[in-house]
N, C-alpha and C positions, 0 to 999 in steps of 0.2 A: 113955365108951366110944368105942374110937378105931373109923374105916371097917372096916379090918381087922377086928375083934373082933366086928359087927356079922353079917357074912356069914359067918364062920364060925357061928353061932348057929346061923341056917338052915340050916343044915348045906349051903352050896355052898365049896366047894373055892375056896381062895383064887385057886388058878392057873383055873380055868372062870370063874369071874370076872373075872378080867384078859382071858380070848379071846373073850368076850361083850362087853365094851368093846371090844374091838380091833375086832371083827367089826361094828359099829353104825357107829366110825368110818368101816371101808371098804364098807359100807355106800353111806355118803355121797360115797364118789367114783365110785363105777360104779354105784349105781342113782340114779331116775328126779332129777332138778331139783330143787330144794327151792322151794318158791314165792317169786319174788321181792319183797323188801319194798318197803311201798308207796310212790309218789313222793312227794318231797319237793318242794310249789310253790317258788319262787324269788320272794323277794320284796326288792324292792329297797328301801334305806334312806330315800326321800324317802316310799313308802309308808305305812311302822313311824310316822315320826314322825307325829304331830298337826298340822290347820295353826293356826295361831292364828286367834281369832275376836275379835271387838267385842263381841258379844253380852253385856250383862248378864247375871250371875250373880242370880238371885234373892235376894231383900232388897238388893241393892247399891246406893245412894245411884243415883237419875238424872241422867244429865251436862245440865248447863244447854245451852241452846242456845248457839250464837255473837250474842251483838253484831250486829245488821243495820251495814254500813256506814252512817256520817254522809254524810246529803241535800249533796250542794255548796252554796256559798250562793250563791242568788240574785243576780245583776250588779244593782250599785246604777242606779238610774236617772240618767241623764244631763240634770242641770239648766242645763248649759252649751251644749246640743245648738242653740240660738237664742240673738239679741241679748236684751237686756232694755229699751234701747235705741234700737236700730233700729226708725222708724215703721211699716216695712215689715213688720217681723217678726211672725210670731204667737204669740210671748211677749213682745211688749213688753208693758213694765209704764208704764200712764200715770195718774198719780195729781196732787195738789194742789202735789206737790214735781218731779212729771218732765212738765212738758209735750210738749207737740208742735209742729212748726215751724207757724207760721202759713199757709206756702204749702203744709206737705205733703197732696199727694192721691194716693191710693192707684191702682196703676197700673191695676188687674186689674177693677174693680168690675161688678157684673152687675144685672141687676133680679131681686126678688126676691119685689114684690108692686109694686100700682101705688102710683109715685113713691115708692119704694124701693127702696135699692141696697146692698148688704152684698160684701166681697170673695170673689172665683168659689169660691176654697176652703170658703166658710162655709154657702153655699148650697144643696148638696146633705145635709148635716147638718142643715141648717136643715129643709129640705124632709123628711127622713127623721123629725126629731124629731117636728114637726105633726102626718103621720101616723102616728107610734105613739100622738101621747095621744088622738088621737080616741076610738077604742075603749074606752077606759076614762071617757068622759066628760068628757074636756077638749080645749074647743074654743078653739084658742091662734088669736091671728089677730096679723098684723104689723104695726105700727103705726111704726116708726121703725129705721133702721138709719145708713147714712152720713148724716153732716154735715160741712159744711166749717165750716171759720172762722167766715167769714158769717154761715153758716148757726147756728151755735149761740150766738155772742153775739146772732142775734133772738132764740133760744128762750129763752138765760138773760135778757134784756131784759125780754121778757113775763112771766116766772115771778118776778122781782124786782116789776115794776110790779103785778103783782097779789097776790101773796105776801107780798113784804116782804121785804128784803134778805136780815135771818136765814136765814129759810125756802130762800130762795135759795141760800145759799150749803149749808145740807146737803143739798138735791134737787139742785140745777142747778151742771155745771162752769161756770167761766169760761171762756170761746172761748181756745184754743188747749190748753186744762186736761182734753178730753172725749174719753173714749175711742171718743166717735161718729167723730171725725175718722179713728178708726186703720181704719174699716169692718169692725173686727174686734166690735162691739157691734150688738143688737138690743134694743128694746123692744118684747115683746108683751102683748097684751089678750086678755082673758077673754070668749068668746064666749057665756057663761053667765051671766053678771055682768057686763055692760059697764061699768054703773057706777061699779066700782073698778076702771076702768082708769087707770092712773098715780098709784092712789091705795094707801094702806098698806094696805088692806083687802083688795088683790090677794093675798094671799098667805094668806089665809082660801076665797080659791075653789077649784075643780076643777083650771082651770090651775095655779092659785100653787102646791098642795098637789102637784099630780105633777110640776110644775118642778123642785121643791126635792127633791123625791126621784130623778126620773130623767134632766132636764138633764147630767147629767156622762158619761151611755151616751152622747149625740150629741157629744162633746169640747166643753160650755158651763157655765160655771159662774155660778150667782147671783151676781154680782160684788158684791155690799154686803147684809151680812145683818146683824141685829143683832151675831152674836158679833164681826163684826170691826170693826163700827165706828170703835172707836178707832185701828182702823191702817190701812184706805183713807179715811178721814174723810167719808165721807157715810153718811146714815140708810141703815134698810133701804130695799130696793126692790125687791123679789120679780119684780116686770116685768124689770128692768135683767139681759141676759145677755151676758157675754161667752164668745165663741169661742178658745177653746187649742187644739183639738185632738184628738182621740179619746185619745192617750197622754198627756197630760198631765193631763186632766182627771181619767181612770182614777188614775194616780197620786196627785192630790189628795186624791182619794174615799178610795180605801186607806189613805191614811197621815193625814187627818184633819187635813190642812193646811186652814186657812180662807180662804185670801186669799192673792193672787201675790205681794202683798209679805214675806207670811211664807216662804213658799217661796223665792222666789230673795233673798230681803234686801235688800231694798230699800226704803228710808223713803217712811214715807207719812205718815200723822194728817192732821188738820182745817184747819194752818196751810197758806197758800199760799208755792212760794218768791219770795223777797220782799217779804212779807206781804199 
């Protein structure tokens, strides 16, 4: 049923129907406002979009960390930094193969106990070492530091005439052979045990036992221990310390070098040079 057909039914006149629509129309032009529709925000496109996130999605695999950067390495230590050499020096190496000049005397030497002289650099180490082992029960006392020439062919003289040449030759350098000459060497004694002073049994003491472990904090190292025997060529001698120096010694310690001659390479063993 068309529009038309619909309003005739109700019985209104097709034409009163038309001036009932006209009349609503005009209506709308001379009477009141029609209510205005409501505002439309404004919103701008950087808005609408999404921003992106990092956020894991749940169940998402978790991203590994990064990699910490690789530590630098370490600067190698410098074993060239002194002579090996030079009598002067405080890495000279003096062994059965590298003597010492028979005149050289050390420029600097100081006292260090009575009628005991060791060089000025060695001293204050020296003096530092004593009192750290006291507190722990070792009572180091000084018994020998520089010798000359002279001076050590009497000592090796006596230690042959009583000894026996053998013996001699693995305790006692030959005069010019002896790292006493460089004033860079001490022998100390057991104030607990005197008895084994200069004897193997030092190194069963209070002294010998916290030498062998903490000598290398003052830069002194046990110069002749069993393990190296074969390569400075004399027995142990737990008394016998020689002075390097706070950083070298440290470096010894670290890396488990036994002996200077291992270290810098330099020949040593039991034979003398020219026999």
């Amino acid at each position: 049923m068309t529009r038309r057909t619909v309003l005739r039914a109700v019985g209104v006149p097709l034409g009163v129907a038309a001036l009932v629509a006209g009349v609503g129309a005009a209506a709308g032009l001379w009477g009141a406002d029609p209510e205005p529709p409501p505002a439309v925000a404004t919103v701008s496109w950087e808005g609408v979009l999404t921003a992106p996130t990092t956020a894991p999605t749940p169940g998402d695999p978790t991203p590994e960390a990064p990699a910490p950067a690789p530590e630098p390495p370490a600067p190698a230590f410098d074993l060239t930094r002194h002579s090996t050499t030079d009598p002067t020096s405080p890495w000279v190496v003096v062994n059965k193969q590298h003597p010492v000049p028979a005149e050289h005397v050390p420029p600097d030497l100081v006292d260090v106990a009575p009628g005991v002289q060791l060089r000025a650099d060695v001293a204050p180490d020296l003096a530092a070492m004593v009192e750290a082992a006291a507190p722990a029960g070792a009572r180091l006392g000084v018994l020998s530091g520089y010798r000359s020439y002279r001076d050590q062919a009497a000592t090796r003289a006596a230690i042959e005439a009583r000894r026996g040449f053998e013996h001699a030759e693995r305790y006692s350098a030959r005069p010019g052979f002896s790292e006493h000459q460089t004033g860079l060497a001490v022998d100390l004694g057991s104030g607990t045990q005197p008895g084994c002073d200069l004897q193997s049994c030092f190194a069963q003491t209070a002294e010998g036992a916290w030498l062998a472990e903490h000598a290398w904090e003052f830069g002194f190292v046990v110069r002749y221990t069993e393990a190296n025997t074969e390569v400075t060529g004399y027995a142990p001698e737990g008394w016998h310390l020689r002075w390097v120096g706070r950083d070298l010694a440290a470096y010894l310690h670290g890396a488990g070098v036994g002996s200077l001659e291992e270290a810098f390479g330099v020949p040593g063993g039991p034979i003398y040079a020219g026999g």
